[in-house]
C-alpha positions in Angstrom: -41.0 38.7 22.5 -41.1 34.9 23.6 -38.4 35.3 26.8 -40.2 35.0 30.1 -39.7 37.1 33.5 -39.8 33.6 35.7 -36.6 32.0 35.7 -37.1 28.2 35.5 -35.4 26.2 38.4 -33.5 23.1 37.0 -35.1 20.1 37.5 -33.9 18.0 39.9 -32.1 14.1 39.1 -33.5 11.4 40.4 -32.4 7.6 41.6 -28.7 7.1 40.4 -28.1 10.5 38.8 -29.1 12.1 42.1 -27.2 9.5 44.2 -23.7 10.5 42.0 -23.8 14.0 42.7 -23.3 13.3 46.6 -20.6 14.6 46.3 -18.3 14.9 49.3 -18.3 18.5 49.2 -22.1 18.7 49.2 -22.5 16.3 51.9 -19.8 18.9 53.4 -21.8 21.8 52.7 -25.1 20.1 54.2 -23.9 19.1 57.0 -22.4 22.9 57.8 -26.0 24.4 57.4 -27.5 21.7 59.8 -24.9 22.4 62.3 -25.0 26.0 61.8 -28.9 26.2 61.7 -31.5 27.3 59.3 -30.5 28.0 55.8 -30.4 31.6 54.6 -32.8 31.1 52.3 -35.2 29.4 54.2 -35.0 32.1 56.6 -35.8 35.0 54.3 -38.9 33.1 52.9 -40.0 33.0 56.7 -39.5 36.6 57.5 -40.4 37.8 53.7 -44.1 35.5 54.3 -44.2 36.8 57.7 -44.4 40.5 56.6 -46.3 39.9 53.7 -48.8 38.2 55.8 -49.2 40.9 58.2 -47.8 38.7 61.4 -44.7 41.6 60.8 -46.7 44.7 60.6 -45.1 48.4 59.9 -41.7 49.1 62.1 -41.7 46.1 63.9 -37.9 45.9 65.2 -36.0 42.5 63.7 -33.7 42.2 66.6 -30.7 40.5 65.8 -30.0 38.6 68.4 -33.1 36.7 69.1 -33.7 36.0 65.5 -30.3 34.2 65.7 -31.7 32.7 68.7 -35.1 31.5 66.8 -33.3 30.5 63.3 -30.1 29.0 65.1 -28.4 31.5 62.7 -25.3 33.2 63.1 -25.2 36.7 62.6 -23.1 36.8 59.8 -25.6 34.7 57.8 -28.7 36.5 59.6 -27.5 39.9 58.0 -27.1 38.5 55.0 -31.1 37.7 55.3 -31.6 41.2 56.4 -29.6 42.9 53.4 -31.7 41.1 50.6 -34.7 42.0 52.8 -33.2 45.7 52.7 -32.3 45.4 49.0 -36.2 44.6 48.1 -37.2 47.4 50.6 -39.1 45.5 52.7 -36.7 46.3 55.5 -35.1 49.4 56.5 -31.4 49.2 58.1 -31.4 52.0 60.6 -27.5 52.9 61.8 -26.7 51.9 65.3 -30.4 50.5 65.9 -30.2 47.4 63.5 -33.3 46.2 61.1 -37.3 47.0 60.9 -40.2 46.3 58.9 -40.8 49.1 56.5 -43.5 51.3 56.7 -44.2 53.5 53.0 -46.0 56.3 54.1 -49.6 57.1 53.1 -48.2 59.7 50.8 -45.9 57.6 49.1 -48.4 54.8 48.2 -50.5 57.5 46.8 -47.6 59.3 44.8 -46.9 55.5 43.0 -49.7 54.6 42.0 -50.9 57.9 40.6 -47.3 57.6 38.8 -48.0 53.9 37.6 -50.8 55.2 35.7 -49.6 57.5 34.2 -46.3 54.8 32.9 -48.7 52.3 32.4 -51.1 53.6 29.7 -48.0 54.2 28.0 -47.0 50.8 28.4 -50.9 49.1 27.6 -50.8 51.6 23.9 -47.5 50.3 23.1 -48.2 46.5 23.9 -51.6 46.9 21.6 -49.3 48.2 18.7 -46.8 45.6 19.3 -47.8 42.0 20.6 -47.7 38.9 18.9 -49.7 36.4 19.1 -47.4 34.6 21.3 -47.4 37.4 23.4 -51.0 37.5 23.9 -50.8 33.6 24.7 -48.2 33.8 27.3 -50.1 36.8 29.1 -52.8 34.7 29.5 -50.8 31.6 30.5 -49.7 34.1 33.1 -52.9 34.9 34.2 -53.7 31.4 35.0 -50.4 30.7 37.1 -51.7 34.3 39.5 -55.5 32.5 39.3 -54.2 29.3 40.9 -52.0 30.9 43.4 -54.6 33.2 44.6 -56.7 29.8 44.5 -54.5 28.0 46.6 -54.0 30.4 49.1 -50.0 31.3 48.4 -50.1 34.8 49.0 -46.2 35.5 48.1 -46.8 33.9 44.8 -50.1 35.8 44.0 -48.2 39.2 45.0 -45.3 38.0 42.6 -47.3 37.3 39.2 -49.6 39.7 40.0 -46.6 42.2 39.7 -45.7 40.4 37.0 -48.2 40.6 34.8 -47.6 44.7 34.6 -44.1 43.7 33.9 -44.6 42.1 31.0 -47.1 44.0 29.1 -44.5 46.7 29.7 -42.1 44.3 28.0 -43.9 43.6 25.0 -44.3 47.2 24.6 -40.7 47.2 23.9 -39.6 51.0 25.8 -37.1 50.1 27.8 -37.0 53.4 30.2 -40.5 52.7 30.6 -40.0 49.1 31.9 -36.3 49.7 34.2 -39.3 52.6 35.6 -42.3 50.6 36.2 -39.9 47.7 37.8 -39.0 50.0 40.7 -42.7 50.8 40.6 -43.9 47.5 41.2 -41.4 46.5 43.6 -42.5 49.6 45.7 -46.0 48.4 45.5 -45.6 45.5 46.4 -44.5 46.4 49.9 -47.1 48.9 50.1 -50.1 46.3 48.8 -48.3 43.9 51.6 -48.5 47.1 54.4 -51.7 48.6 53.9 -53.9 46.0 51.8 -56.7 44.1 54.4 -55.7 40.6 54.9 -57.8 38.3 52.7 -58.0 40.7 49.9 -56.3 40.0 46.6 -53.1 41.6 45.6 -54.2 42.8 42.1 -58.3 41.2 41.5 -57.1 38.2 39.4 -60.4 39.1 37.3 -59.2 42.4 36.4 -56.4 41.3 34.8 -58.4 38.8 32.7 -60.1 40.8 31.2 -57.2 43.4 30.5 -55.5 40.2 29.1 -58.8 39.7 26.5 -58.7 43.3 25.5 -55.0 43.7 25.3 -55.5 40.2 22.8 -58.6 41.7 20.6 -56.3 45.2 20.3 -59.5 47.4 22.1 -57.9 50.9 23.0 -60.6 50.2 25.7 -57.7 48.7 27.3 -55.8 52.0 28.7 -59.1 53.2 30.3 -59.3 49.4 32.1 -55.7 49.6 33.3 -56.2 52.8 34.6 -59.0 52.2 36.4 -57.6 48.8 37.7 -55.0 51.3 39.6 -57.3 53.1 41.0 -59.3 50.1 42.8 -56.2 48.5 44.2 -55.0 51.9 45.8 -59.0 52.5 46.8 -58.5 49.5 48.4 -55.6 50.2 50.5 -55.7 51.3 54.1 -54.1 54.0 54.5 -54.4 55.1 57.9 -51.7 54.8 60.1 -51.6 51.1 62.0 -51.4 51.8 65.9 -48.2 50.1 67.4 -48.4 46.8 68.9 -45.6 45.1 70.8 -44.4 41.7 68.7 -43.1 38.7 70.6 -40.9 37.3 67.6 -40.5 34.0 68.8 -44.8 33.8 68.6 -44.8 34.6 65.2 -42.2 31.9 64.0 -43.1 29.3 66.1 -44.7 27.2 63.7 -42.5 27.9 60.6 -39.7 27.6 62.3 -40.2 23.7 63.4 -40.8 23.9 59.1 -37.6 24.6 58.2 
């Protein structure tokens, strides 16, 4: 299976080409979002980094109105953030008392990751039976890409191929059940890696998953056994006690993004 999980962005034209596609329309459109504020997605990479970072920690309330205030957002277009941000379950819409930070309970993050090992032996056998070389090659290029995120610091990106890379070995396994499962899996863990991991620490150790790319490549049933255990450092790593409340002055923890965008 050559097709990737990381959608390529288009590249972008340069000199002329880029000059003809000014079109009135777009100039239109630009000018809207500067008069309007921030664009929406600009403004769900801040909050999303924001909570991944820990600057948003478990239920912190994302007041409506003086997000509009910080992101010069309407609240149309602010809700629209929140939504997506629901969607990924990184933010809970509460009825009559608007949007906060997720918390997963202790329990929870215990309950997926015992479940992702159980899915994900299943996925590591049928990946060994399966892969091409191709395969093999692409899970390493994949490795490299977490490596030099986790390198340079961008912990979004880390969390993302990190995830990833479970993704795809579940792929090449070729059950689909097993993959739609582990998806909601790994979105769930993400959140919880972002909640209860120490800041600092890496999402998945980059190293693990090298060597689980090198067995998974030489066929070594040794390979279940290392996934398994993988699972069990990254929750061992986890803090799981509760977080005592603080009170969050939003406006502080945008300050400097928000001159950014």
């Amino acid at each position: 299976m050559s097709s990737t999980l990381i959608p390529l962005r288009p590249l972008r034209p340069s000199g002329a080409a880029a000059k003809r596609e000014q079109t009135p329309a777009r100039q239109a459109n630009r000018r809207a979002r500067t008069a309007n504020g921030a664009d929406v997605a600009a403004v769900y990479e801040q909050i999303w980094t924001a909570i991944i970072d820990h600057s948003l920690p478990p239920e912190t309330r994302l007041v409506e109105e003086r997000l509009c205030e910080i992101f010069g957002l309407g609240r149309t277009r602010l809700r629209q953030v929140l939504q997506r941000l629901a969607h990924e379950r990184v933010v809970t819409l509460m009825p009559n008392r608007g949007a906060a930070v997720s918390r997963p309970s202790a329990r929870e993050a215990r309950d997926v990751f015992a479940a992702r090992g159980v899915l994900e032996a299943g996925t590591v056998a049928g990946f060994i039976e399966l892969a091409t070389r191709a395969d093999c090659k692409r899970l390493h290029q994949h490795v490299t890409r977490e490596h030099a995120a986790w390198r340079q610091g961008d912990r979004r990106a880390a969390l993302k191929y990190s995830g990833e890379f479970h993704l795809i070995i579940a792929e090449v396994g070729g059950n689909q059940i097993l993959l739609e499962m582990l998806r909601d899996l790994v979105s769930r863990s993400s959140l919880i890696i972002a909640v209860y991991q120490a800041p600092g620490a890496p999402c998945c150790p980059p190293d693990e998953h090298r060597e689980l790319a090198r067995a998974l490549e030489r066929r070594q049933s040794r390979a279940v056994g290392l996934m398994v255990r993988h699972l069990e450092r990254v929750r061992a790593d986890l803090r799981l006690e509760q977080v005592p409340e603080k009170s969050i002055d939003l406006r502080s923890v945008f300050a400097n993004g928000r001159r950014a965008l």
